[in-house]
C-alpha positions as CSV (number, residue, x, y, z in Angstrom):
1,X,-12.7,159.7,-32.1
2,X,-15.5,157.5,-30.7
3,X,-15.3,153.4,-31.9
4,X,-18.6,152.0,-33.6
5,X,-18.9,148.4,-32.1
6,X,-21.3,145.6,-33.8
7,X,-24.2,146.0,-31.1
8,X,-24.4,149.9,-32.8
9,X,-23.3,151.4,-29.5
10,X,-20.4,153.9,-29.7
11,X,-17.6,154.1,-26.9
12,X,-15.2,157.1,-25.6
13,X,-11.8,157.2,-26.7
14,X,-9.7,157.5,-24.0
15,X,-9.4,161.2,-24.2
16,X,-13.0,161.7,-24.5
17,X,-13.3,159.4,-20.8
18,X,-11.0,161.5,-19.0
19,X,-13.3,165.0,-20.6
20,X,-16.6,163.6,-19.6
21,X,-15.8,161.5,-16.3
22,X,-14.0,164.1,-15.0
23,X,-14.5,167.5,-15.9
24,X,-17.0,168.2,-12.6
25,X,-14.7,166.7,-10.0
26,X,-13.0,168.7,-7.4
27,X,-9.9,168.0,-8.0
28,X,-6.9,166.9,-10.1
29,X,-6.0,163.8,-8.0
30,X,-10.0,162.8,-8.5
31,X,-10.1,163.6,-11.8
32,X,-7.1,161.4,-12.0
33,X,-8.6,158.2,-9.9
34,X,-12.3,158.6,-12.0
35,X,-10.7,158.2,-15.1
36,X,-8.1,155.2,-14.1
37,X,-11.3,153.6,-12.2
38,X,-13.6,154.0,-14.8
39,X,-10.6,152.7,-17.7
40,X,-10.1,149.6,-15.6
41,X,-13.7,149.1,-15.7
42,X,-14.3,150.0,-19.9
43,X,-11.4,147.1,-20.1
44,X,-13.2,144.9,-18.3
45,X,-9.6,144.6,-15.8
46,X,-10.0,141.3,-13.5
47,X,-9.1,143.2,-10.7
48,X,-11.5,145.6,-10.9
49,X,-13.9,144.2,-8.3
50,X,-15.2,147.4,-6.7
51,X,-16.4,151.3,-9.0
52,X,-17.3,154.1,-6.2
53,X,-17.8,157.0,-7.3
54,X,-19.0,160.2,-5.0
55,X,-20.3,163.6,-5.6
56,X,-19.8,163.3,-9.1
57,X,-22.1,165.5,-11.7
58,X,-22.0,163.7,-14.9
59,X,-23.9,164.9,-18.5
60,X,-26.8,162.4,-20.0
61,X,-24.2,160.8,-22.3
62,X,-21.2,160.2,-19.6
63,X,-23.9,158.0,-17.7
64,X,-25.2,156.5,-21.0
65,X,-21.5,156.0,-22.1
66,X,-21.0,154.3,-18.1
67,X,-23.6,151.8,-18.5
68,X,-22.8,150.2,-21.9
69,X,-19.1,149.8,-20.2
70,X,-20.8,148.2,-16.7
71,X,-22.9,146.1,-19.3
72,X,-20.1,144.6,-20.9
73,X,-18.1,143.7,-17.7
74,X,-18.2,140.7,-15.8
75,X,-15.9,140.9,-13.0
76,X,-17.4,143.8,-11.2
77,X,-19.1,143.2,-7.9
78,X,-19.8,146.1,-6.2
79,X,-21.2,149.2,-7.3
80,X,-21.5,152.6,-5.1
81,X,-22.9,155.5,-7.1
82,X,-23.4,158.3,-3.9
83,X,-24.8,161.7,-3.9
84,X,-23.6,161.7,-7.8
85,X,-27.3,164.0,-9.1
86,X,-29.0,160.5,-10.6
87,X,-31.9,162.3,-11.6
88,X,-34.8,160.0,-13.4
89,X,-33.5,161.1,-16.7
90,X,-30.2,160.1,-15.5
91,X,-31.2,156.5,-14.4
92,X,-32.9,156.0,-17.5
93,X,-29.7,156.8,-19.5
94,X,-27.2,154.4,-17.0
95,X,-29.3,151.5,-16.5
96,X,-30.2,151.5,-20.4
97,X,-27.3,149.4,-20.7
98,X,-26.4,148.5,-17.5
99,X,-29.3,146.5,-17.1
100,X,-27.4,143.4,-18.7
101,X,-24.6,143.2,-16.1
102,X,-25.3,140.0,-14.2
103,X,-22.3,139.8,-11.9
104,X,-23.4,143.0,-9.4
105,X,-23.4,141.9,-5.9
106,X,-24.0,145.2,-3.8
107,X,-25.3,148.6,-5.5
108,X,-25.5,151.4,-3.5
109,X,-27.6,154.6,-4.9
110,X,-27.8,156.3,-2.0
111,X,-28.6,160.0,-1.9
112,X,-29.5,160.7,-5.4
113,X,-32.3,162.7,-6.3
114,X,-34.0,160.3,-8.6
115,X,-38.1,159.2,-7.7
116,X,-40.6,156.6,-8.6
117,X,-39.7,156.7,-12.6
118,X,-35.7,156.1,-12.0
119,X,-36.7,153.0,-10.2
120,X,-38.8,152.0,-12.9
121,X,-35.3,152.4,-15.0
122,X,-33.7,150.3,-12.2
123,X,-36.6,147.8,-12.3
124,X,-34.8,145.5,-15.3
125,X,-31.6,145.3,-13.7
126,X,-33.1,143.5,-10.7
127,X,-35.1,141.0,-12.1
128,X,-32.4,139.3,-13.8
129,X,-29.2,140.5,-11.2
130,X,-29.7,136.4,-9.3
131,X,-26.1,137.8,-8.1
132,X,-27.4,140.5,-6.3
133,X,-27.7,140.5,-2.5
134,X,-27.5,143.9,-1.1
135,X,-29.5,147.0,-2.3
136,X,-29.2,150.8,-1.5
137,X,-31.7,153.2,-2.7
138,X,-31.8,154.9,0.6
139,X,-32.0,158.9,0.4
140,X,-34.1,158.9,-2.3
141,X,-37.7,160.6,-3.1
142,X,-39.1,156.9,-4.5
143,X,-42.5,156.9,-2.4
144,X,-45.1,154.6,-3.0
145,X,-45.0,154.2,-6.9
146,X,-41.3,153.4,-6.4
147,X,-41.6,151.3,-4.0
148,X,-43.6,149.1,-6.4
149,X,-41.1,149.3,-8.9
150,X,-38.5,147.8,-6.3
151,X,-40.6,144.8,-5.3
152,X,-41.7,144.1,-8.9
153,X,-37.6,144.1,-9.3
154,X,-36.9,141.9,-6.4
155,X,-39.4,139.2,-7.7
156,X,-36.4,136.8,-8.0
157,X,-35.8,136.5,-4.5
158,X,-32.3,136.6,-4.2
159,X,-32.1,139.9,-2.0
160,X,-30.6,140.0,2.0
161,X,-29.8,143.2,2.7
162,X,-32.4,146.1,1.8
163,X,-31.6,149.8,2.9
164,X,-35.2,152.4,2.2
165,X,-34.2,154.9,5.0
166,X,-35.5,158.6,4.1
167,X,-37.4,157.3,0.8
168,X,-40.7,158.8,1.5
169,X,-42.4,155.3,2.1
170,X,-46.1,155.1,3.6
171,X,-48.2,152.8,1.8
172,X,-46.5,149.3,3.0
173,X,-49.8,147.0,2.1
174,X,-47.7,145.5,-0.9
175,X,-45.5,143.6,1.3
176,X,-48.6,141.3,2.4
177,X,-48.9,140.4,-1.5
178,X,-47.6,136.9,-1.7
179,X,-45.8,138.2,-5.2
180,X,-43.6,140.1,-3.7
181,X,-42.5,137.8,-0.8
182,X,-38.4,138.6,-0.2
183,X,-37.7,134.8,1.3
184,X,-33.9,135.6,1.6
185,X,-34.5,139.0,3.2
186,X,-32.3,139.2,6.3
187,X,-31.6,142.6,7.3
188,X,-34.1,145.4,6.6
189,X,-33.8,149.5,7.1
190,X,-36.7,151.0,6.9
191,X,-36.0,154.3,9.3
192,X,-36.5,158.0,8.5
193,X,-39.8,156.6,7.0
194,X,-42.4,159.5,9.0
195,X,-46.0,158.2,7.3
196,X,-45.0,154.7,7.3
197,X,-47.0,154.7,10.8
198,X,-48.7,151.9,12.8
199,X,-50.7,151.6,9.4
200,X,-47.8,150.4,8.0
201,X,-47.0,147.9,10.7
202,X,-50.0,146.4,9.9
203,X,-48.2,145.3,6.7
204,X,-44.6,145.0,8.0
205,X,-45.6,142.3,10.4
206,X,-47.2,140.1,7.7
207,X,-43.8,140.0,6.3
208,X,-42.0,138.8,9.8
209,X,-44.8,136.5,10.7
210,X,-44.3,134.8,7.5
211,X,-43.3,130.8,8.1
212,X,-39.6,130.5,7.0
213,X,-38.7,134.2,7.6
214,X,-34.8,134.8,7.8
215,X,-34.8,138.4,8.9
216,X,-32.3,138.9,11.6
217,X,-32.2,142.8,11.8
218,X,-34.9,145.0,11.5
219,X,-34.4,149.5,11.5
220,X,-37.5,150.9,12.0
221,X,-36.4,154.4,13.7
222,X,-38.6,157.3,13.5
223,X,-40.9,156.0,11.7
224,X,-44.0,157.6,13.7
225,X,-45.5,154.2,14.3
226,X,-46.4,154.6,18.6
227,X,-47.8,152.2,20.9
228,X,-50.5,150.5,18.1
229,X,-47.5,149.8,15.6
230,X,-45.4,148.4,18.5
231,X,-48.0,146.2,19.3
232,X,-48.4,144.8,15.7
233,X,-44.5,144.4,15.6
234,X,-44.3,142.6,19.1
235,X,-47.4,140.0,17.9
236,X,-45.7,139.2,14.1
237,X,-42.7,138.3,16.3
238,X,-44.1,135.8,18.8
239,X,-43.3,132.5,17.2
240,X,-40.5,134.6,15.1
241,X,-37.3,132.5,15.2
242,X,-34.9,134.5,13.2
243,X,-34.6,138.0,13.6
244,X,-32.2,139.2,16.5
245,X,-31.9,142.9,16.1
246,X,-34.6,145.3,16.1
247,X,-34.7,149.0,16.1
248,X,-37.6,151.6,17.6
249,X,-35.4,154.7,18.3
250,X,-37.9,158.3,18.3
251,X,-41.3,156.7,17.9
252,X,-43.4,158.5,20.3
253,X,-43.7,154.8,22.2
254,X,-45.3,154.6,25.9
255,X,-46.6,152.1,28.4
256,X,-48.5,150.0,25.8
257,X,-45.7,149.3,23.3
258,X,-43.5,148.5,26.2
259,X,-45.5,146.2,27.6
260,X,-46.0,144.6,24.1
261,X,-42.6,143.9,24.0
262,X,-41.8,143.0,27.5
263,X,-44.9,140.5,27.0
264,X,-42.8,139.3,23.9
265,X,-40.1,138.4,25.5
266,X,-41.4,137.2,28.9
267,X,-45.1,136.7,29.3
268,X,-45.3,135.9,33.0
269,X,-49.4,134.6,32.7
270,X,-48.3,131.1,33.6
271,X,-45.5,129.1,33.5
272,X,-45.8,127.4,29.9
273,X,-45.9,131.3,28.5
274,X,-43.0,131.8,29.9
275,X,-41.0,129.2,28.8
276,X,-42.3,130.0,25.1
277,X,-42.0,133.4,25.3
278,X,-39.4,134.9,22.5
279,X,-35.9,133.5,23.3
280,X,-34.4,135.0,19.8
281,X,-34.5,138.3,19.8
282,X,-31.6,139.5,21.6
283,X,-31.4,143.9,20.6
284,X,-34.0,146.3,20.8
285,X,-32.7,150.1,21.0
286,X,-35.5,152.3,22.0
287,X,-33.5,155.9,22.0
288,X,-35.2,158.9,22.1
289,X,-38.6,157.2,23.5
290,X,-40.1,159.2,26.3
291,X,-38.6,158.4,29.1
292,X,-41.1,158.3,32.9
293,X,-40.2,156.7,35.9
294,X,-42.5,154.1,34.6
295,X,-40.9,153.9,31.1
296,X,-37.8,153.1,33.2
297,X,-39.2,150.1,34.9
298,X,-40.4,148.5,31.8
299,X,-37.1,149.1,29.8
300,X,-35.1,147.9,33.2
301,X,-37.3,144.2,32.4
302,X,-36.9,144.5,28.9
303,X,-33.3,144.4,29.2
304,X,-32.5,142.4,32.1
305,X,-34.5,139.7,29.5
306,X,-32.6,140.1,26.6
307,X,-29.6,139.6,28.6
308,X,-30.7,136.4,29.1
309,X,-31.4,135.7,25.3
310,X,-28.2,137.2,24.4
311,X,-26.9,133.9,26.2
312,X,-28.5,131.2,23.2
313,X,-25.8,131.6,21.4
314,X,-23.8,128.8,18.8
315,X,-23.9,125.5,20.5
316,X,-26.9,126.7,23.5
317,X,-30.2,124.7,23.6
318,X,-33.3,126.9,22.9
319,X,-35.3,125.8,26.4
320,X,-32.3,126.4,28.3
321,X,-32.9,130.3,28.4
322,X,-36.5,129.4,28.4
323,X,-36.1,127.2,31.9
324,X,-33.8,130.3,33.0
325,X,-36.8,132.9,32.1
326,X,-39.2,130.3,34.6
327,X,-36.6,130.3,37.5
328,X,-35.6,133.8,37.3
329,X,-39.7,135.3,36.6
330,X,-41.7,132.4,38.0
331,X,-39.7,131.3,40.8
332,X,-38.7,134.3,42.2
333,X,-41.6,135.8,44.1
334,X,-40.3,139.7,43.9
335,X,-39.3,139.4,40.3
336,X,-42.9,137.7,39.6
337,X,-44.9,140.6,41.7
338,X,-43.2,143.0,39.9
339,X,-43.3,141.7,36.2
340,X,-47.2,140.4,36.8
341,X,-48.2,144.2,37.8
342,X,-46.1,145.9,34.7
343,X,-48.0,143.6,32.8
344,X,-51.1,143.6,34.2
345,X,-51.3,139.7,35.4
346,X,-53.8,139.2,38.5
347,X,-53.2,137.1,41.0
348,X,-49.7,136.5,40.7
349,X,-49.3,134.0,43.4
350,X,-51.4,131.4,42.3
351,X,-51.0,132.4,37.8
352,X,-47.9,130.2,37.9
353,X,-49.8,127.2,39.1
354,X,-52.9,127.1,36.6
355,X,-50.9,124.4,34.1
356,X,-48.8,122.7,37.1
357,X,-50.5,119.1,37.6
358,X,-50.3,117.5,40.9
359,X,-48.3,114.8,39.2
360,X,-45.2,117.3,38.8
361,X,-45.5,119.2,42.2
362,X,-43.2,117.3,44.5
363,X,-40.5,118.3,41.4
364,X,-41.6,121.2,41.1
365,X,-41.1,122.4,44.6
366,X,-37.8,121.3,44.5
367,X,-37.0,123.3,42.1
368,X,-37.9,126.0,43.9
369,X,-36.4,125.0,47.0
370,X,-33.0,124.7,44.8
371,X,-33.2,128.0,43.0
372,X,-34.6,130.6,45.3
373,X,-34.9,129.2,48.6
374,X,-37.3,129.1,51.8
375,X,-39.0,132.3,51.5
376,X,-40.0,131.3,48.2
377,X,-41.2,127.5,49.0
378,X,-43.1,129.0,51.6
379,X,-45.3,131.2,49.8
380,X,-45.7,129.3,46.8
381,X,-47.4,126.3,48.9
382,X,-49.4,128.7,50.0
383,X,-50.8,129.5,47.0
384,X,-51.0,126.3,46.0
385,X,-53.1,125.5,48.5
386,X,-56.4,127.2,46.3
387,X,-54.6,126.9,43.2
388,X,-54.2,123.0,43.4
389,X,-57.0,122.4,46.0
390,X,-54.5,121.5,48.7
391,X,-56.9,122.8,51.7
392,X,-55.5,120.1,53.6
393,X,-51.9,121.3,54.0
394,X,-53.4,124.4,56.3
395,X,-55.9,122.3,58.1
396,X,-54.6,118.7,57.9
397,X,-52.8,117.7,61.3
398,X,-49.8,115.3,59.2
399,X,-46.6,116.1,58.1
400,X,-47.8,118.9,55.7
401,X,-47.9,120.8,58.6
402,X,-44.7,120.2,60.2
403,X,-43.6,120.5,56.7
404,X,-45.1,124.2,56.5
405,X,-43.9,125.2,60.4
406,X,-40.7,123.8,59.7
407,X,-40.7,126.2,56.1
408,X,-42.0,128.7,58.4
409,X,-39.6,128.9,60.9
410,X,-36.7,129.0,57.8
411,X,-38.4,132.3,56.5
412,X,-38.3,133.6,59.9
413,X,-34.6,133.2,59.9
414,X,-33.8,134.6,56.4
């Protein structure tokens, strides 16, 4: 017989829990665990921090009858309601009452078969969940209408961890909207997204070019966004100083969007790009890219370079990897003729030298002398010479010369 509480909503008895909780599971043993879950839950148990369910195929009224007993409960923290047939209909009749649960932390409603109107059912938990952090709508139909029924939910700000793979997402303009700025927004999964596009870059970088961003993972895989959506990505990220992780995998990318992102993390066009080039980011997995012999040089650089970011870590100075990107690409005359051609820097000789004053040169070239040796001196003062307007140390008869015989002989020997 079903209890009439003051707030006019009726409850299960315990015998009508176990008939409508459990009656489409596949077994006794889950039939068993949904009802002594769900029970624990209804009571409002203190050490019931965590309700999965999975699979599950509950009537209108069971998920009606679910949410007034999530509303009601304030020690719950995580919910995960997977593949469990959320249709619209169904999200309409759950979040009806669990709406007022403020305690939530992580929701997961991944791969139900709800669309733009169940997240407009799901749009009034958001706004007042401050306690949630982590959302999971991912394998759902939501498209663009639905996705502005999430943001209009996340208006409090409070999210970090956002999962929209395979919701049918193209239209990403809403994200430039200063409305629906996610401030606390850290990691980001966007993948399995096909129309999203380099259209939708467009957007997505407005959002990590944003001052104060703290995104530090970004999944952006198969997303059909080639070399023009690379580009946009690489650019948002240039004075980025949070996000670490990034994710390209199966995007049709080529020459252009590698060299956006080599540029990104070491621009070799003079010596002060270098050292400001991005020292953060420290992953980017570019699976299922094509692959050339050309491809292969590029992601060889790309690599080799976020090695060298990898190594800021807790407790390692920012310009330290930046003075190890201008000794290892600026110093070294092979890595320099090599990096200047992929990205299409003239004149990589002299490049270096355009912000080097004569004021710093004597310092300068001991540096050089220090890190990569005689061959190296030697042809750097040689291209010096036009860069700097030293004419004199071919020509001059003084100890320039000796200087540059005696460098001369050295490179003979190595």
């Amino acid at each position: 017989m079903r209890r009439r509480r003051q707030d006019n909503e009726y409850e299960f008895s315990d015998d009508e829990d176990r008939e409508a909780f459990t009656s489409a599971s596949r077994n006794e043993a889950t039939r068993q665990l949904n009802t002594y879950k769900i029970s624990r839950v209804k009571r409002n148990h203190r050490d019931e921090k965590y309700l999965s369910l999975a699979n599950e195929v509950f009537s209108y009224l069971a998920w009606q009858k679910l949410g007034y007993y999530i509303a009601r409960n304030d020690q719950l923290e995580c919910l995960s309601l997977r593949r469990c047939n959320l249709s619209d209909e169904n999200m309409s009749a759950f979040f009806h009452g669990a709406a007022r649960n403020r305690q939530i932390k992580v929701l997961t409603l991944y791969g139900n078969s709800f669309g733009a109107d169940g997240m407009k059912s799901l749009m009034p938990f958001l706004q007042h969940s401050y306690n949630l952090t982590s959302l999971n709508v991912s394998g759902n139909n939501i498209e663009t209408d639905g996705f502005w029924w999430l943001l209009q939910g996340l208006g409090n700000g409070c999210i970090e961890k956002l999962n929209l793979r395979h919701c049918g997402l193209s239209n990403m303009s809403m994200l430039e909207k200063q409305q629906f700025y996610l401030p606390n927004l850290q990691v980001l999964y966007l993948s399995d997204n096909n129309n999203i596009g380099a259209d939708g870059c467009s957007s997505i970088a407005s959002l990590l070019r944003r001052s104060g961003s703290k995104m530090k993972k970004f999944y952006l895989n198969r997303c059909n966004i080639g070399d023009e959506g690379v580009q946009l990505i690489a650019e948002s990220l240039v004075n980025n100083k949070s996000l670490c992780y990034l994710e390209l995998e199966t995007n049709n990318i080529g020459k252009r969007g590698l060299t956006a992102l080599l540029k990104l993390l070491n621009n070799v066009e003079t010596i002060q790009a270098t050292y400001n080039s991005n020292h953060v980011l420290k992953w980017i997995s570019l699976k299922g890219n094509p692959q050339g012999h050309e491809s292969i040089n590029y992601t060889h650089y790309i690599e080799s370079t976020l090695k060298l970011n990898q190594q800021l870590g807790d407790g390692v100075e920012y310009h330290r990897v930046g003075r190890a990107k201008v000794i290892q690409s600026q110093l070294q005359s092979q890595n320099r003729m090599i990096l200047s051609s992929l990205l299409g820097v003239d004149d990589y000789y002299m490049r270096p030298f355009s912000t080097v004053t004569s004021d710093i040169v004597s310092d300068y070239l001991a540096l050089v002398g220090r890190e990569s040796g005689f061959s190296d001196l030697y042809r750097l003062i040689l291209g010096m010479n036009s860069e700097l307007g030293f004419g004199h140390l071919r020509n001059g008869k003084g100890r320039e010369e000796h200087l540059i015989d005696a460098l001369a002989d050295e490179t003979r020997c190595v």
